[in-house]
C-alpha positions as CSV (number, residue, x, y, z in Angstrom):
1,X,-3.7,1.9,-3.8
2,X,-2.1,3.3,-0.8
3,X,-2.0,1.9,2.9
4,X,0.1,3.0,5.6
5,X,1.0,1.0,9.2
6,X,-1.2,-1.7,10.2
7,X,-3.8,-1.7,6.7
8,X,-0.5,-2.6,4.3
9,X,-1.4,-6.4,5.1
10,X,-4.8,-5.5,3.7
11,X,-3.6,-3.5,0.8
12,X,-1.3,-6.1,-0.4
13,X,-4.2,-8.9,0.1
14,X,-6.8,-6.7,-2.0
15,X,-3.9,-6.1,-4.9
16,X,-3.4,-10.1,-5.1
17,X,-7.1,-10.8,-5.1
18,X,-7.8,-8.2,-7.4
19,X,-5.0,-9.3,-9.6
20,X,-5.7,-12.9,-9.6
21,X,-9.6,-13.0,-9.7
22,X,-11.4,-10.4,-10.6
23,X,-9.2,-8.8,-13.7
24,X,-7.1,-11.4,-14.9
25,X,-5.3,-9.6,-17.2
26,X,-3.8,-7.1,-14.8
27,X,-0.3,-7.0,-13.0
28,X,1.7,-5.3,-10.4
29,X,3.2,-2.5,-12.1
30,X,5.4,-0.7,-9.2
31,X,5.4,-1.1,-5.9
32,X,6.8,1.6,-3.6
33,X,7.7,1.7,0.2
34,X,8.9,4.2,2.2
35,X,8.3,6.2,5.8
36,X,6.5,8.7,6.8
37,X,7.1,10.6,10.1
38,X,3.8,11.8,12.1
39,X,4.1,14.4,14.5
40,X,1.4,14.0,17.5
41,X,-0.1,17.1,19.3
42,X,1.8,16.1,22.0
43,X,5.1,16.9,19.6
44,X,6.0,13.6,20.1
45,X,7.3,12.0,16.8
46,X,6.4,8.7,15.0
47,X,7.9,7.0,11.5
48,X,4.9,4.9,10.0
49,X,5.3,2.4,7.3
50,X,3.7,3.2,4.0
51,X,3.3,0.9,0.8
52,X,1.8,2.3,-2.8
53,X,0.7,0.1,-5.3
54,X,0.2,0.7,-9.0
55,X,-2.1,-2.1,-10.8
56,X,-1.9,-1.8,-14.5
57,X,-4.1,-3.8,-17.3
58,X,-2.7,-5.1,-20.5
């Protein structure tokens, strides 16, 4: 799953439910952060938080 700014709280709340009550048998695999930088269509320039998270079953 992927989740930039302010849904990376709610990314990181669905992998730990997922991974602790609905498939048991799964784990975090790899986690990656990083930036991204959004131009507006004013040209003004933002860097925005991103988080990807791989879930893999045994």
């Amino acid at each position: 799953m992927k989740a930039k700014g302010k849904t990376i709280r709610k990314a990181v709340d669905v992998a730990e439910t997922v991974t602790n009550r609905f498939i048991t048998d799964a784990y975090d695999n790899q986690i990656k952060i990083s930036t991204e930088e959004i131009i507006h269509d004013d040209g003004n320039k933002t860097n925005v938080s991103t988080i990807e998270i791989v879930i893999k079953r045994d």
